[in-house]
C-alpha positions in Angstrom: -40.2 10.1 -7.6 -38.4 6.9 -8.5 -36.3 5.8 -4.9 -32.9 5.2 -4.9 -32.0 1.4 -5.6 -28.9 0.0 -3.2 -25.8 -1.0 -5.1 -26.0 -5.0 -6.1 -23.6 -7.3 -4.8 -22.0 -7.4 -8.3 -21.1 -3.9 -8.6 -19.9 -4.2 -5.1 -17.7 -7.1 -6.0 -16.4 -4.6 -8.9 -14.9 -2.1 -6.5 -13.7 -5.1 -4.6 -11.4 -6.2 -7.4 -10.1 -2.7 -7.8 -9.2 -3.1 -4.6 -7.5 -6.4 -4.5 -5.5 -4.5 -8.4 -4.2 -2.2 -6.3 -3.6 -3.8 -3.1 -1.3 -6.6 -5.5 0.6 -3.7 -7.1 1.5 -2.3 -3.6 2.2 -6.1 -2.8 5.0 -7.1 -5.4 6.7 -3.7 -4.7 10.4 -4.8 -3.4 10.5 -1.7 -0.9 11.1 -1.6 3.0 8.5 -3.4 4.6 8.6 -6.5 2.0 12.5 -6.2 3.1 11.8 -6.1 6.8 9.2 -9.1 6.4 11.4 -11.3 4.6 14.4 -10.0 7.4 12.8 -11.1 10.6 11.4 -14.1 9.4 15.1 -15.4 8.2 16.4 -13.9 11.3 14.0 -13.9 14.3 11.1 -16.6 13.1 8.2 -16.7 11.5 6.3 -15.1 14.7 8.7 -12.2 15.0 7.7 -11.1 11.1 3.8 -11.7 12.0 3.8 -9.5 14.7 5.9 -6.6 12.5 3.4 -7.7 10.0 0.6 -6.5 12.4 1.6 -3.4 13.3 2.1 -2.7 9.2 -1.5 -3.6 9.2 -3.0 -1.3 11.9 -1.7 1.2 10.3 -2.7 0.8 7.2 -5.8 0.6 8.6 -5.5 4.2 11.0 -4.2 5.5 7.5 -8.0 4.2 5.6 -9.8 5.6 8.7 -7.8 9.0 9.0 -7.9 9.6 5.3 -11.7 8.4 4.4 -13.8 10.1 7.5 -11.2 13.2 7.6 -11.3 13.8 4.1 -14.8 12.9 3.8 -15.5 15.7 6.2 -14.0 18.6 3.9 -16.2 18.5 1.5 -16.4 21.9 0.3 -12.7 21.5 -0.1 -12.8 18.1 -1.7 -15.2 19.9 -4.5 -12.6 22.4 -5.1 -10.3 21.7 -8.5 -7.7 23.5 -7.3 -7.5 21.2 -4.4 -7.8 17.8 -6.7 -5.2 19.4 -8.7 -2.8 20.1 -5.1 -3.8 16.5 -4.2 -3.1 14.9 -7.6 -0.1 17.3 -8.5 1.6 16.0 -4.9 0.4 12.6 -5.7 2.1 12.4 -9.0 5.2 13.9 -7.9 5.6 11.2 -5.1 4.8 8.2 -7.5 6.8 9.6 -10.0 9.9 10.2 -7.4 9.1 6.6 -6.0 9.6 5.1 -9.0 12.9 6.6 -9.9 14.2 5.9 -6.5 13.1 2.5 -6.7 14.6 1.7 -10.3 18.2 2.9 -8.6 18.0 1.5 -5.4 20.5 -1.1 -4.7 19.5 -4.4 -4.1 18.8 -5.0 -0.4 21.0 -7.7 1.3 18.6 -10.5 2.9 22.1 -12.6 4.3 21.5 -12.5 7.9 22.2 -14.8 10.7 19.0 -15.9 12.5 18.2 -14.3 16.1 15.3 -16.1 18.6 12.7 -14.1 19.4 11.9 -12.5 22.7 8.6 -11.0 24.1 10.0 -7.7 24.4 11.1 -8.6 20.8 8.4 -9.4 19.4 6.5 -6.2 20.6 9.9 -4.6 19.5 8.7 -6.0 15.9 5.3 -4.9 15.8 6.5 -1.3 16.4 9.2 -1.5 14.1 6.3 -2.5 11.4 4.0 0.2 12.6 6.5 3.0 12.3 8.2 2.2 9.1 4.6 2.2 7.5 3.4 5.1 9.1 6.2 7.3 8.5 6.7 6.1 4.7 6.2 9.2 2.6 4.8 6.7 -0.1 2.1 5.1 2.7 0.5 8.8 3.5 1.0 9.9 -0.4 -0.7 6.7 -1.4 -3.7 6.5 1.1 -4.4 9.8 0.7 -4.4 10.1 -2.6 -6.2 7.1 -3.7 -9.1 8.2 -0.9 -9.6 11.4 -3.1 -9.2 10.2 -6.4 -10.4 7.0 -6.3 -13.3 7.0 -3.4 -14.2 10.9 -2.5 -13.6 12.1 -6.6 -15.7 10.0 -7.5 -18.8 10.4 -5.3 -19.3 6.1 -4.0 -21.5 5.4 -1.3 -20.0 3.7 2.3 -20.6 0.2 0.7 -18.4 0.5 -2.5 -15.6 2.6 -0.6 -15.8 0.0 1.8 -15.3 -3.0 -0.8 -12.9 -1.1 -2.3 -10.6 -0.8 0.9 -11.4 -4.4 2.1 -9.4 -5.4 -1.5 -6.6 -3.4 -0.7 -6.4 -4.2 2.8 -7.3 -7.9 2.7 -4.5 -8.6 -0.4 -1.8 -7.1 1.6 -2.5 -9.3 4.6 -2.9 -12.6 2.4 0.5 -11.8 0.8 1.9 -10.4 3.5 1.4 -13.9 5.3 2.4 -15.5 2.0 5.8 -13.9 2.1 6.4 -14.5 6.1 6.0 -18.5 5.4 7.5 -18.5 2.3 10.3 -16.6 2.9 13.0 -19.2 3.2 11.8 -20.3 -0.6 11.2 -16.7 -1.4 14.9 -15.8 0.0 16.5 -18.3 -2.4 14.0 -16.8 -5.4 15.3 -13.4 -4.2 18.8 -13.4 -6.3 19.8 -9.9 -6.4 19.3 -9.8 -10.2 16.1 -10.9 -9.8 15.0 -8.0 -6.8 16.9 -5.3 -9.5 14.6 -6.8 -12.4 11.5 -6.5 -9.5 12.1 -3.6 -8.5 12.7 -2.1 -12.1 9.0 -3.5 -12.9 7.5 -2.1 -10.3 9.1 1.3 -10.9 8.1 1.1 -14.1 4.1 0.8 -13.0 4.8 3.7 -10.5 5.7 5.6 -13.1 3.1 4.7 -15.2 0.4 5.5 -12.7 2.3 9.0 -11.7 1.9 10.2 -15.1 -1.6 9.1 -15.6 -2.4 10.7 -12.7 -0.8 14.0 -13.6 -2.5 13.9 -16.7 -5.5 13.1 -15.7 -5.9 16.2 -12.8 -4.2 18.5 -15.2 -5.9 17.8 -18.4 -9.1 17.0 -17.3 
């Protein structure tokens, strides 16, 4: 019997640019936490949006734990259509209603006066990141859905879910950072025609992405 051959770095570095595609779309998205980035930078320093900056990325992280090894336990569930066709249904629905309230969302205002950091501040910060990203209905949606669909649906192994997350995760930290030293250069960029036309793309690729989904589960 012929024994099973380990995945090759370059299929692994495959899943690692799916990751890093959808960690850029969730990226350029003009939503709260790219607002509250560019807001404590301009107001409290660059430190003060680092450490709200962490706490958006441990929980991103809890979210890839929670939904990968929980999930990943239920598999008679997982192997259940009716359950990818819950999952997906709720998935598409969210995308869907994401991208419609993002293409009619004002403009946020980024004219603030700046404020200088305290330790009680900055752990303020951190929290403020953590929750905002942890109770977004789009973060859960998201992580959960892309665990079934893209990891658990589709049956990879620890090393390609793995590389997979590691794009996603490691893109939003590299332009997360980007946009907390940038942001004085990215505030003047930021005209509110230009976050309207932003936010109106990025609508567009939720949507986009919300109907290929719905199809998909649906259809298939």
């Amino acid at each position: 019997m012929q024994q099973p051959i380990n995945l090759p770095a370059i299929n692994l570095s495959i899943y690692l640019f799916e990751g890093i595609r959808a960690g850029l779309l969730l990226a350029f998205l003009v939503g709260p936490l790219m607002v509250l980035l560019l807001q404590l930078s301009l107001r409290r320093g660059t430190l003060a949006a680092f450490f709200a900056a962490g706490g958006i990325w441990l929980s991103d992280l809890l979210f890839v734990l929670a939904t990968h090894y929980g999930i990943g336990s239920l598999d008679e569930l997982i192997s259940d259509p009716s359950f990818r066709m819950i999952i997906g249904g709720i998935g598409s629905f969210i995308l869907l209603a994401t991208a419609v309230f993002t293409w009619f969302r004002d403009p946020p205002d980024l004219d603030m006066e700046r404020e200088l950091p305290r330790k009680r501040g900055l752990f303020a910060a951190f929290l403020q990141g953590f929750a905002i990203n942890t109770f977004n209905p789009f973060t859960i949606g998201f992580w959960t859905l892309f665990t079934v669909s893209q990891v658990h649906d589709r049956h990879l192994d620890t090393s390609a879910a793995w590389a997979i997350y590691a794009g996603i995760l490691g893109t939003i930290i590299l332009t997360d950072t980007i946009k907390v030293l940038a942001a004085r250069k990215v505030r003047d960029f930021l005209q509110p025609k230009v976050i309207r036309r932003v936010q109106r793309l990025g609508a567009i690729a939720l949507a986009v992405f919300g109907v290929a989904l719905g199809l998909r589960v649906w259809l298939a």
